[in-house]
C-alpha positions in Angstrom: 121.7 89.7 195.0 118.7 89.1 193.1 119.3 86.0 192.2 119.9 84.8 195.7 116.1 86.3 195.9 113.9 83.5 195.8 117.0 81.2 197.7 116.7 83.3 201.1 112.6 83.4 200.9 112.6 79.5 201.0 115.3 79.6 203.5 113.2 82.0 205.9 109.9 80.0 205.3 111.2 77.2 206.3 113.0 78.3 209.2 109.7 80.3 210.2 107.8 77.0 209.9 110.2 74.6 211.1 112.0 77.1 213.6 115.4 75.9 213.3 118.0 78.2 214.1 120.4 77.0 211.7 118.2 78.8 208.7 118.1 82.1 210.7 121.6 82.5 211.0 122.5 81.8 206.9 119.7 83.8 206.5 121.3 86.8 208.1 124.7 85.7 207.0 123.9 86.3 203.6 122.3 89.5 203.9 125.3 90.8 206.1 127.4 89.9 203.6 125.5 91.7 201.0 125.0 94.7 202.5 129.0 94.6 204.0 129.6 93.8 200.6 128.0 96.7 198.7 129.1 99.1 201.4 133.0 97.7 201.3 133.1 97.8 197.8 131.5 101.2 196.8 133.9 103.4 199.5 136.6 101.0 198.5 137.0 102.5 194.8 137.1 105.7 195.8 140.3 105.3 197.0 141.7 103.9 194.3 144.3 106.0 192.7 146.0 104.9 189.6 149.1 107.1 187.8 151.5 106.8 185.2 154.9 107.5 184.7 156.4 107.7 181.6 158.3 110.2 179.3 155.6 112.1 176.8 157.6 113.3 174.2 160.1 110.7 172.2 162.0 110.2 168.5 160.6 107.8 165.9 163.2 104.4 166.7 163.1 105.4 170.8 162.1 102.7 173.2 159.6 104.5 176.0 159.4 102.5 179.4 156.2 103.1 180.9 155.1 102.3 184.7 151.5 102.3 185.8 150.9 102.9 189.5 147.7 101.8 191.5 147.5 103.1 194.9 144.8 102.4 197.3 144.8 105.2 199.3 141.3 104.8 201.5 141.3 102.9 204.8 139.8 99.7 203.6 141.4 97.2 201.8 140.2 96.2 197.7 139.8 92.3 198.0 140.6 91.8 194.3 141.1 94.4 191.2 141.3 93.7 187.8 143.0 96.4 185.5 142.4 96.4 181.7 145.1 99.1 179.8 144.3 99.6 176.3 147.6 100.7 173.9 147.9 101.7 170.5 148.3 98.9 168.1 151.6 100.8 166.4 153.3 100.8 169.1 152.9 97.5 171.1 151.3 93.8 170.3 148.9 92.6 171.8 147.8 96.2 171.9 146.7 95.9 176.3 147.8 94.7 179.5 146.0 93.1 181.9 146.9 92.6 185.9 145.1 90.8 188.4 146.0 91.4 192.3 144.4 92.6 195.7 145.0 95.7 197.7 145.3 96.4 201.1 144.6 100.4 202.9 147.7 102.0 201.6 149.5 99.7 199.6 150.6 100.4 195.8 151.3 98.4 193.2 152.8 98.9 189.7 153.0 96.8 186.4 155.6 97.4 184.1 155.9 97.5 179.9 157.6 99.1 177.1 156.3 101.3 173.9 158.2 101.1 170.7 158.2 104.1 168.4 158.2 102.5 164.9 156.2 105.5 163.8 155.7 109.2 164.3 152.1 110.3 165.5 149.9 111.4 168.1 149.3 108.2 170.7 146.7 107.8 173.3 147.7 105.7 176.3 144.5 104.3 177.8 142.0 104.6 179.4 142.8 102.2 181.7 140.0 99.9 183.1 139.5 98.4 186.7 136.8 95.9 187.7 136.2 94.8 191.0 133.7 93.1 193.2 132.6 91.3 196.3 134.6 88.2 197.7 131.0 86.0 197.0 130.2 87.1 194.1 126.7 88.7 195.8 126.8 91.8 193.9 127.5 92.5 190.2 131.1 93.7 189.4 131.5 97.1 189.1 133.4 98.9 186.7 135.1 102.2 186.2 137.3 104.1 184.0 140.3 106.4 184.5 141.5 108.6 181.3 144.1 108.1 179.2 147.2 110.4 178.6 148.6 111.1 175.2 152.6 110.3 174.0 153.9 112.2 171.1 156.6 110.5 168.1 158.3 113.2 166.8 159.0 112.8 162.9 162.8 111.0 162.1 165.2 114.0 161.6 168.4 112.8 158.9 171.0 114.7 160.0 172.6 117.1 157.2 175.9 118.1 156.0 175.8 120.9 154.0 173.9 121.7 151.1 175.6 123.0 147.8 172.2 125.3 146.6 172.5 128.1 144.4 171.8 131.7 145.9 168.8 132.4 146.9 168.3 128.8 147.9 167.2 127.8 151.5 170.7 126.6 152.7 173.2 129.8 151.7 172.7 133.3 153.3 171.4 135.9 151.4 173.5 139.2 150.6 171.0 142.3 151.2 171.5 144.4 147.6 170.8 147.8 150.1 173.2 148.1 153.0 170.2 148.7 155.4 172.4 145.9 158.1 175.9 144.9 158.5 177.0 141.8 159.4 180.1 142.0 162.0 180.6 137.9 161.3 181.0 138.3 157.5 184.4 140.8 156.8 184.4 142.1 153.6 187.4 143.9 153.1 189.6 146.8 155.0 190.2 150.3 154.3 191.8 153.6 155.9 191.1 154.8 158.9 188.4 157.5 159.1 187.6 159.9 162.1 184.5 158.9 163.8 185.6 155.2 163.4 184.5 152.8 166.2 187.9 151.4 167.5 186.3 148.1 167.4 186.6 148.4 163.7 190.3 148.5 163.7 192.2 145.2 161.9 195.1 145.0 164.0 197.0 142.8 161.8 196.5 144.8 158.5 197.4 147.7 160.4 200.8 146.0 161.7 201.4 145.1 158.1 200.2 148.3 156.1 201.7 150.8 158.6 198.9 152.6 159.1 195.5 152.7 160.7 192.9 150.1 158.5 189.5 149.7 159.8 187.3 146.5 158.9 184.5 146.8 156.3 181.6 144.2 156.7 179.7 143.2 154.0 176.2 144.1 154.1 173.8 141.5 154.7 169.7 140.8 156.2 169.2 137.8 158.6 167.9 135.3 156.3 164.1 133.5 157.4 163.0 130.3 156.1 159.5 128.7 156.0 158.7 125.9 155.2 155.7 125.0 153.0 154.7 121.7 153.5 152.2 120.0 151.6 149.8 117.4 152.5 146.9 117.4 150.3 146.0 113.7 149.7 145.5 114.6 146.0 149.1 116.0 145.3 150.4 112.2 146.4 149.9 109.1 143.7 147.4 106.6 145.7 149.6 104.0 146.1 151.9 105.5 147.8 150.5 108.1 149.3 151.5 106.9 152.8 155.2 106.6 152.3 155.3 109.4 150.3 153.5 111.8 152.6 155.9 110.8 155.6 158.7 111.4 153.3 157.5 114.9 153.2 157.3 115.2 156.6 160.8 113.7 157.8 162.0 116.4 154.9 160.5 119.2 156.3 161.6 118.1 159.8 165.2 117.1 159.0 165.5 120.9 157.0 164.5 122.6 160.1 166.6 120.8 162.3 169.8 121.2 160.3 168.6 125.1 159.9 168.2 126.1 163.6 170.5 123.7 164.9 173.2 124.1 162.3 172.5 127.0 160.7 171.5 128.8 163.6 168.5 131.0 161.3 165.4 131.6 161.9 162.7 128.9 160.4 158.7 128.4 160.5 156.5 125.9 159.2 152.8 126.5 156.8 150.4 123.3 156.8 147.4 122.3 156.2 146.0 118.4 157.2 144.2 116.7 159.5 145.1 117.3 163.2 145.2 114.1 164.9 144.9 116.0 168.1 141.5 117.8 167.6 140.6 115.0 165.0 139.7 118.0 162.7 141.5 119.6 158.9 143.1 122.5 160.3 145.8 125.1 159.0 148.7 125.3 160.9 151.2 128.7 160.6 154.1 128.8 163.3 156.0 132.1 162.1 160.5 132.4 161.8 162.3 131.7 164.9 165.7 129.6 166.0 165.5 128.9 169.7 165.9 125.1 170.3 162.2 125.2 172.1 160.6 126.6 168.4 161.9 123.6 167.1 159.9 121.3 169.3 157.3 123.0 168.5 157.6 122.5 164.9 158.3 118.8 165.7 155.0 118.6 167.6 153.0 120.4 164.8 154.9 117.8 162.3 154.0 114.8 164.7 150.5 115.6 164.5 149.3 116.2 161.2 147.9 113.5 158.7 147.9 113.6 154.7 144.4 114.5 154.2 142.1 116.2 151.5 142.5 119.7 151.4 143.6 122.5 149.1 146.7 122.3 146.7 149.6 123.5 147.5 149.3 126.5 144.9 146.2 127.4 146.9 147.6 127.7 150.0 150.7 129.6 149.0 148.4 132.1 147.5 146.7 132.3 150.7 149.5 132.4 153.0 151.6 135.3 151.2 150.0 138.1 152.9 151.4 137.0 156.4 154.7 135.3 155.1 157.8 138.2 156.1 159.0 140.1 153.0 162.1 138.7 151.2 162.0 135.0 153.2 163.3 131.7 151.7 160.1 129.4 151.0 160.7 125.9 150.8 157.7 124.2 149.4 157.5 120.7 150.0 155.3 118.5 147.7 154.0 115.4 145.7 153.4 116.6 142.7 154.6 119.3 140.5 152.2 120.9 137.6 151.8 124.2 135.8 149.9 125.7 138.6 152.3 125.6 141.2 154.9 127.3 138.9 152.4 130.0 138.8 152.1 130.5 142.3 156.2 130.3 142.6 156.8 132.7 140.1 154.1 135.6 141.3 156.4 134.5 144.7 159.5 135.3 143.1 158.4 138.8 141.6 157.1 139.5 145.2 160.5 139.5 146.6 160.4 135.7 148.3 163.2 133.2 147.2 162.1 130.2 146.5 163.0 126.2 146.2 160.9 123.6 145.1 161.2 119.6 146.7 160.0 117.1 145.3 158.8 113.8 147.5 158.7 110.8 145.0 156.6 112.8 142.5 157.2 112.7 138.4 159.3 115.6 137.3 160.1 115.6 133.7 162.5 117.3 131.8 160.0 120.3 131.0 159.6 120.8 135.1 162.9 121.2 135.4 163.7 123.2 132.4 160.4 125.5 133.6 162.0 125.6 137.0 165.6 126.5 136.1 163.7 129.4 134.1 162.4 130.8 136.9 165.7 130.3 139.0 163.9 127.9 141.5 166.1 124.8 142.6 164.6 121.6 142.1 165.4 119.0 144.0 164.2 115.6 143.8 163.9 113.1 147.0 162.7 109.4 147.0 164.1 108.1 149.9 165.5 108.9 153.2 169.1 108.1 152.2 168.8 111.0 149.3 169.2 112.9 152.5 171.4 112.0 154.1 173.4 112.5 150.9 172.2 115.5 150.3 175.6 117.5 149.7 
């Protein structure tokens, strides 16, 4: 309006002198329109209501459809609205979408596009920005801003077989040396009957062929947990390619506890340390043993989030974690690099009661490392792509 300013005094001055009604009436025109302008304008934003609908949660390779809503749910209509949506670069070129429309009291109207999940990660959708204005251009445009919401990737999980590990290893169970449990799904043998038996025990078939009572023996056994110690310490991958690398690692540690709870159906929990993409911060992350379905997203989410950044070694942080990891669980440590110190740390883990099994994510493992490592009676296994999963047998 200010510009109009000096434009209106002229056009009053001379109306005033000349007295021509004409003047008066643009004269008041204007400033009508300004003030129904400003007025119109302001009330009409409050009733703008924008909303998204999409599905949060997806697989790296998933396609996610999203649909942005803009509903004008005041009583006066928005002449024209422009709508800015800012997108993550990773996940759709050019990284916006822009829509240009008017909005009458009540209406809605929606814009469509699609999000493809090349990558795992934390994603923010937004903010989305609207701009809007008077139908003369009288008053500057005014903007505003509505916040964004956040889509999560979940790492790529390769699907397993089965994995031929020696005992002790993450993938077998483990045999408890003292009888303290025993396993109903695991028969060991049969012998005579003995009063105070549970019926239940009873082998009927043995007992049709022996000719006498035989009762089941079960072999004795603890219910194996596994963690999972991933490392993503910027150091312990080569520069390079420390990206591919450090994703490897993570698509690793997210296929093994997929095919553990899901296959296996055993307990399995997850040790970190990186940078949190959520909270933008290094933090450690420790999500104990468990095999519901829901644990598992939640060690997706924690596996979706973190980034390869500089922190402590992997030695380090199994030194620190021991006091809270459950006596005699399976430790997979997941890692870039292999050196003396971490065979330290394994073995002082191995006298402490834990089994342990060493991976290896593209990292140099000489004969020595694996001569050290079958000394200590810690598989070594070596992965440097994703297909060396997929064929791991």
């Amino acid at each position: 309006m200010r510009r109009y300013l000096p434009f209106l005094i002229v056009l009053f001055i001379i109306a005033a002198v000349l007295r021509i009604d004409f003047f008066f009436t643009i004269g008041y025109l204007f400033f009508l329109m300004y003030v129904l302008g400003r007025v119109w304008i302001g009330r009409g934003l409050k009733g703008v209501k924008p909303e998204r609908k999409f599905t949060d949660r997806a697989f790296a390779g998933d396609e996610v459809p999203v649909r942005v809503e803009v509903r004008n749910t005041g009583r006066l209509p928005v002449p024209w609205l422009h709508i800015h949506e800012s997108l993550p670069v990773d996940l759709i070129a050019p990284p916006f979408h822009r829509e240009v429309f008017s909005l009458r009291a009540g209406e809605a109207r929606h814009f469509d596009y699609t999000l493809y999940c090349r990558r795992r990660g934390v994603y923010r959708l937004g903010p989305l920005a609207a701009e809007t204005g008077d139908l003369l251009g009288l008053e500057p445009q005014q903007q505003f801003e509505f916040p964004a919401d956040r889509l999560i990737v979940y790492p790529n999980v390769v699907h397993l077989t089965r994995l031929r590990l020696p005992t002790r290893s993450p993938q077998v169970a483990l045999a408890a040396q003292t009888p303290l449990f025993e396993d109903p799904a695991r028969v060991g043998g049969v012998r005579d009957y003995e009063r105070g038996d549970s019926p239940r025990r009873i082998h009927w078939t043995a007992t049709a062929s022996a000719g006498r009572l035989l009762v089941k023996q079960y072999q004795p056994a603890i219910s194996r947990e596994t963690i999972i110690c991933l490392d993503l310490n910027a150091g312990s991958y080569e520069a390079r390619r420390r990206v591919d690398a450090s994703e490897l690692a993570i698509v690793t540690a997210a296929s093994l506890a997929n095919h553990i709870i899901v296959r296996e159906r055993l307990p399995v929990g997850l040790t970190t340390e990186g940078l949190d993409a959520v909270s933008e911060a290094r933090q450690r992350f420790y999500l104990p043993a468990r095999r519901e379905r829901g644990h598992l997203m939640n060690v997706l989410e924690t596996l979706a989030r973190v980034q390869v950044t500089p922190s402590a070694p992997l030695a380090a942080l199994l030194r620190t974690e021991q006091p809270r990891l459950p006596w005699g669980a399976t430790l997979i440590t997941i890692t870039g690099s292999v050196d003396q110190d971490l065979f330290d740390s394994l073995a002082l883990l191995r006298r402490a009661g834990f089994a342990v099994a060493l991976v290896a994510v593209q990292a140099l493992v000489t004969p020595a490392h694996e001569a050290q490592a079958a000394l200590l009676s810690v598989p070594l296994r070596q992965v440097w792509r994703e297909r060396d999963l997929e064929q791991w047998a």
